[in-house]
C-alpha positions in Angstrom: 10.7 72.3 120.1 14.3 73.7 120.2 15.4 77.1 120.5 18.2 77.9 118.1 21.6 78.9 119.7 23.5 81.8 118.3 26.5 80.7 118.7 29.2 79.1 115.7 29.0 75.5 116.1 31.8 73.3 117.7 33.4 70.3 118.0 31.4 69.2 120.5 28.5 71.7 120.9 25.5 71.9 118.6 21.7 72.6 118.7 21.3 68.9 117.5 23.0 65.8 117.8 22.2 63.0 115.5 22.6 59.7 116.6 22.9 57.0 113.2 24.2 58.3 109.5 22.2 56.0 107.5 19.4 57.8 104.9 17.2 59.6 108.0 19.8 60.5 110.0 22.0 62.3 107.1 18.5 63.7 105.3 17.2 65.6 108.6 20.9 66.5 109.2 20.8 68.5 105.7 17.2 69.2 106.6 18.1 70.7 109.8 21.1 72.7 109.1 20.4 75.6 107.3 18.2 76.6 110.9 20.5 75.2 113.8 24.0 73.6 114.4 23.7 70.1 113.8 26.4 67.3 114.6 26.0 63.7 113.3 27.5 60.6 114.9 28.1 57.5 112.9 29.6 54.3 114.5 30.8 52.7 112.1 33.8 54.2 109.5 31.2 55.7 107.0 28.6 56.8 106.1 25.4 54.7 105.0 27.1 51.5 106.0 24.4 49.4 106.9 20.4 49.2 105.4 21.1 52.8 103.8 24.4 50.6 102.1 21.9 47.9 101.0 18.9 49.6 99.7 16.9 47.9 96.9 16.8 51.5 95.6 13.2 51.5 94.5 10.6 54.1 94.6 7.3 52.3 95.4 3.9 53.8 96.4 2.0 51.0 96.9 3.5 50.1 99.7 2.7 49.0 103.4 0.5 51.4 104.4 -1.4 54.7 104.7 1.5 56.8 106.6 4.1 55.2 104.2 2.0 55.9 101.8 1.6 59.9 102.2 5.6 59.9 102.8 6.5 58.4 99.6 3.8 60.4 97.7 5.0 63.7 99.5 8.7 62.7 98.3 7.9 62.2 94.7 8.1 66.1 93.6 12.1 66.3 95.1 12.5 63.3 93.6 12.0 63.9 90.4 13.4 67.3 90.5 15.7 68.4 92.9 17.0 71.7 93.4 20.0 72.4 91.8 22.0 73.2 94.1 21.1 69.7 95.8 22.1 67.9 92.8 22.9 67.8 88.9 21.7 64.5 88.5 19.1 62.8 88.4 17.5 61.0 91.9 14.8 59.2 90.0 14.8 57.1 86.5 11.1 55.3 85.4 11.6 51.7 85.8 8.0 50.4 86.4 6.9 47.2 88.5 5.4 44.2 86.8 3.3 42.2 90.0 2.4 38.3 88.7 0.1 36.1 90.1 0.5 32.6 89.7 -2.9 30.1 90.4 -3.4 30.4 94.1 -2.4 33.9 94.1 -5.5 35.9 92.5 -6.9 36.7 95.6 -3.7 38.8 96.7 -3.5 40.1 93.6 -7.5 41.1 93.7 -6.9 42.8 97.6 -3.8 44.6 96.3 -5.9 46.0 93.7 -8.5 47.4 96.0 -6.0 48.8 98.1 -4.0 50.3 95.9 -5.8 51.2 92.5 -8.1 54.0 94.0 -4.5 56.1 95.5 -2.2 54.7 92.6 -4.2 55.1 89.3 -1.1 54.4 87.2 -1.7 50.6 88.2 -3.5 48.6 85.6 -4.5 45.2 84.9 -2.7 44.2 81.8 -2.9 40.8 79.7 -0.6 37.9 79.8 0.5 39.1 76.3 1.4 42.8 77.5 3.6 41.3 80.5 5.8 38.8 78.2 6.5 41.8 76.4 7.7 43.3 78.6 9.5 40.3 81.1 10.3 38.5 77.6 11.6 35.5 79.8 8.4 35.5 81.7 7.8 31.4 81.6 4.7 30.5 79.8 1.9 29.5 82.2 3.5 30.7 84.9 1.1 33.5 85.6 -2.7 33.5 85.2 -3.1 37.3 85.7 -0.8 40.5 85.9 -0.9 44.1 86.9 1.7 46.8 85.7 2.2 49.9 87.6 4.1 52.6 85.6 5.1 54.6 88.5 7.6 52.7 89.6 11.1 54.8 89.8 15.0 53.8 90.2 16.3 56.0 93.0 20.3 57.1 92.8 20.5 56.2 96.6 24.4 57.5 96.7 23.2 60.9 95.2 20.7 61.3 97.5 23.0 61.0 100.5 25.9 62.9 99.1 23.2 65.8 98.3 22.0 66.0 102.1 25.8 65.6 103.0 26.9 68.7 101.0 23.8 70.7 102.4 24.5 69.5 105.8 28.3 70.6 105.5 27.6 73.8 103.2 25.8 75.4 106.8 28.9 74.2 108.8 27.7 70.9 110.2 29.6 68.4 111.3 29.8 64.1 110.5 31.9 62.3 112.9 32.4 58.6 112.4 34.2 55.7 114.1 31.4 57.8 117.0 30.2 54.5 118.9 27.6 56.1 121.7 28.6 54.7 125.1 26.8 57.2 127.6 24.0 59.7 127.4 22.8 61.9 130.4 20.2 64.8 130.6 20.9 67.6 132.4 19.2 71.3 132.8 18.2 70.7 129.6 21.4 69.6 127.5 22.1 66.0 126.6 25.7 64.6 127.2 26.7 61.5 124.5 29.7 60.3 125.4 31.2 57.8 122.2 34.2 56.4 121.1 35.3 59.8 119.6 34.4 61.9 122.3 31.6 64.0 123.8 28.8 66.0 122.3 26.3 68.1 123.7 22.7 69.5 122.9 19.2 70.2 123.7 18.1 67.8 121.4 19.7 64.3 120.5 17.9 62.4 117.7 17.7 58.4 117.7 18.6 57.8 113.8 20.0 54.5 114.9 18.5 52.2 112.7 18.4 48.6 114.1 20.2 50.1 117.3 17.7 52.5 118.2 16.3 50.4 120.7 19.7 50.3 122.1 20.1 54.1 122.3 16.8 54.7 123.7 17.7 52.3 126.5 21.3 54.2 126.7 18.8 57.7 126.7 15.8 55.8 129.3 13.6 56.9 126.9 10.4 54.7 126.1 11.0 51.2 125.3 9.7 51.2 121.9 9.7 47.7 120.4 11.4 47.6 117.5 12.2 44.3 115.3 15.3 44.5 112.9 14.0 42.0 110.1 16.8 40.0 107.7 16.4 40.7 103.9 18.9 39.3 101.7 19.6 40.0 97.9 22.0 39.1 95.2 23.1 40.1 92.2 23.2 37.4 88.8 24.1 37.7 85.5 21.6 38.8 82.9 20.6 35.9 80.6 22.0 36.3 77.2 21.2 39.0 75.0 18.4 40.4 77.0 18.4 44.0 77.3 17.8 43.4 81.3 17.9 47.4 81.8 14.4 48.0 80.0 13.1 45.4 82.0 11.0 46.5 85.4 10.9 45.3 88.9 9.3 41.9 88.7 7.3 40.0 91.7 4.9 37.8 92.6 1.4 38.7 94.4 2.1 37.0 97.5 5.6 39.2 97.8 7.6 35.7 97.7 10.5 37.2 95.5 11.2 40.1 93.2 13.9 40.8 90.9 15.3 44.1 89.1 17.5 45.2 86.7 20.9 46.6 87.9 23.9 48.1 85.9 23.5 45.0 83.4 23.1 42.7 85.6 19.7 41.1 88.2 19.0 41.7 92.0 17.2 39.4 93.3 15.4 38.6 96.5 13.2 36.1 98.4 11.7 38.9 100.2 12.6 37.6 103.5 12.0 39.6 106.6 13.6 37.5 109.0 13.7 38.8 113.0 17.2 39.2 114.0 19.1 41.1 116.4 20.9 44.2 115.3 24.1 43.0 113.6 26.0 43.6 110.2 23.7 41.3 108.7 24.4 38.3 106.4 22.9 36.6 103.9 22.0 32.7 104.5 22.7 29.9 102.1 18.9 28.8 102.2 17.6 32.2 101.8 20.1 32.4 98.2 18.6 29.2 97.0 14.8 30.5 97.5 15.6 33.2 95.4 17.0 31.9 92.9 14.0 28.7 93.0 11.1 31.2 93.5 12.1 34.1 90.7 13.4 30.7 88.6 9.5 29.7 88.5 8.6 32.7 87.0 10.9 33.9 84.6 14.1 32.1 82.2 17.0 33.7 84.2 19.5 31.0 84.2 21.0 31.9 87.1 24.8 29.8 87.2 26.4 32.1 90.0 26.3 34.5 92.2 28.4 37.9 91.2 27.7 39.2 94.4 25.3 38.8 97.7 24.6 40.9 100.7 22.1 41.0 103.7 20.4 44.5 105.3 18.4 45.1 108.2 14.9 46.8 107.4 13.3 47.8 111.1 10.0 48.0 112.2 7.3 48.9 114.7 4.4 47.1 115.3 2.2 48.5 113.0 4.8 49.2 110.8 4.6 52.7 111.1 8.0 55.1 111.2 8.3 56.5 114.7 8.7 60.5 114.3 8.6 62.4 117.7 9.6 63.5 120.8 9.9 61.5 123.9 7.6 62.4 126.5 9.6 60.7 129.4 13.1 61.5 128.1 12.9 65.4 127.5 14.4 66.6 123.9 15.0 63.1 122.9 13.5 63.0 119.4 12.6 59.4 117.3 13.2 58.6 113.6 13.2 55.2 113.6 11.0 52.1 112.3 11.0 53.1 108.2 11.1 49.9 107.6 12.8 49.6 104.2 11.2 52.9 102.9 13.8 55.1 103.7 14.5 56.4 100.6 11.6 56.3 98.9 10.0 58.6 102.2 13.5 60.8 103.0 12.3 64.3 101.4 9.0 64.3 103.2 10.0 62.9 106.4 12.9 65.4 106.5 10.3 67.9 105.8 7.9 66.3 108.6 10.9 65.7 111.6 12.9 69.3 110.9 9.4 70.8 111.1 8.4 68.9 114.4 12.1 69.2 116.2 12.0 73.7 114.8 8.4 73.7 116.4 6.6 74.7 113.3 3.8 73.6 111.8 3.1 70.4 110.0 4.2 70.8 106.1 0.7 71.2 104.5 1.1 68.7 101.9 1.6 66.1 104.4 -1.3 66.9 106.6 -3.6 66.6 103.5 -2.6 63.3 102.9 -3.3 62.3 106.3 -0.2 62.2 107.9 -1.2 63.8 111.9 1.8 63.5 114.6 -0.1 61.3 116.6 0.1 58.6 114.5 3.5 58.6 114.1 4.7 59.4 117.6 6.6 56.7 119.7 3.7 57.8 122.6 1.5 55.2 121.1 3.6 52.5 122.6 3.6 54.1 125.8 2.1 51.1 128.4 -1.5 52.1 129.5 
């Protein structure tokens, strides 16, 4: 918990510092700034450069697990209607997921049923007829069973962190880039980052690092919280010929070996890789391209001749795949919000909602804790060695 100076932020003064301008840095830096002075540090030249730059932009809820779970569910409402003043237009467009399952894959797509159906009722078992209708490409054969879930949304990504930006700026906080952390001390109470762009100070400095956040907790000698940046590449094809690719919706096999999804006209398209790696501006690999292109190729007509584009992002995780939200125990005022995963968009509203609550000592928001979301299971102490 932080007790709000009164004084006009500074340069180099704030209630908060925030360490990593990617999607849950910037959305509890708009989260927290209407209540306290809040300074966020960037090391690279902008904003969103790395995972937040590479997003598949999808709004998914079933999806990993029960915690994920109640954060995407608790983000939907924002989602799909933001207040005006955060934006005009609009975060989240119905695009709907289309999950095949080839012969061996019916048992996946039987346990993702039972997982999922009784929290997601918008998830049906269609016919083979129903999903060529709406994948006309689908290859005939491919698939001896699919499920269509309807809601399935787009996310504008870039509005959602320009929205936060503007709210974060609008109560007079601050964004400095080219900020590369070097030092942190604690000291009655204040933490001291020392970065490339000079020094900041606070009661409470938040590890939005991303893939770095091990780095910073080290840098902090706050708990050693092992967390595993994971590889996923993409690229982007050209549509096959007269299709009208922008009705079409996220496509994917049961076993999670590739999905594709319309995008401005054209196809992403993944292996779904989730490679370990150490943190890095990742890459894609030639090998991971070609399985792509192979896998999604099996399923559907694409025709893929080229590449019009392809990138790599870094989607990190704990252990159980959990986000870590919380305080540090053994590094005083040293707050977690790491570990999304890949769901960092999909989860932003609520776990803005959940971390400005936790760092303003206020209660839980209620609509969080009736989906089951408790501190303790997000909190980094659950790594803590016995």
């Amino acid at each position: 918990m932080i007790t709000v100076e009164q004084s006009a932020p500074t340069a180099t003064h704030a209630d908060v510092v925030i360490i990593g301008a990617g999607i849950a840095g910037i959305c509890l830096a708009g989260s927290l700034a209407p209540s306290a002075s809040v300074v966020l540090l960037e090391r690279e030249d902008a904003i969103g450069y790395h995972s937040s730059g590479r997003s598949a932009a999808l709004y998914i809820e079933p999806y990993s697990n029960q915690p994920v779970f109640a954060l995407t569910r608790g983000s939907l409402d924002f989602l799909r209607a933001p207040p005006r003043q955060f934006t005009e237009v609009a975060l989240a467009t119905r695009r709907g997921a289309l999950t095949l399952a080839p012969p061996g894959q019916e048992d996946a797509l039987d346990a993702f049923l039972t997982r999922w159906r009784p929290l997601c009722p918008a998830i049906e078992e269609i016919g083979l007829e129903e999903a060529a209708s709406r994948l006309p490409i689908l290859v005939p054969g491919y698939a001896r069973r699919a499920v269509f879930d309807s809601e399935v949304f787009a996310l504008d990504t870039d509005a959602m962190l320009q929205g936060w930006l503007r709210q974060l700026r609008r109560h007079a906080g601050e964004v400095v880039t080219a900020a590369d952390v070097t030092a942190m001390a604690h000291g009655s109470g204040i933490w001291t980052v020392t970065t490339a762009a000079g020094v900041f100070r606070a009661p409470v400095v938040v590890n939005a690092a991303g893939a770095w956040a091990g780095r910073i907790a080290g840098l902090a000698g706050a708990l050693a919280v092992p967390l595993e940046p994971r590889r996923r590449t993409a690229a982007l094809v050209a549509a096959p010929p007269e299709s009208a690719v922008d009705d079409w919706p996220v496509v994917a096999d049961a076993a999670h070996s590739f999905y594709f999804k319309p995008e401005a006209g054209a196809l992403m398209l993944s292996p779904s890789d989730a490679t370990p790696t150490e943190p890095c501006d990742a890459r894609p690999e030639e090998m991971d391209l070609a399985l792509a292109v192979a896998r999604a190729e099996e399923a559907a007509r694409l025709g893929v001749k080229r590449f019009v584009a392809t990138w790599a992002g870094l989607r990190t995780f704990a252990p159980d795949e959990v986000p870590v939200f919380g305080f540090d125990a053994s590094a005083s005022g040293f707050y977690w919000a790491a570990g999304q995963g890949g769901t960092g968009f999909q989860t932003a509203p609520a776990a803005a909602r959940w971390m400005a609550a936790d760092i303003l000592g206020e209660s839980p928001p209620e609509d969080l804790a009736e989906l089951g979301l408790t501190r303790e299971v997000v909190a980094p102490e659950r790594f803590k060695p016995a």
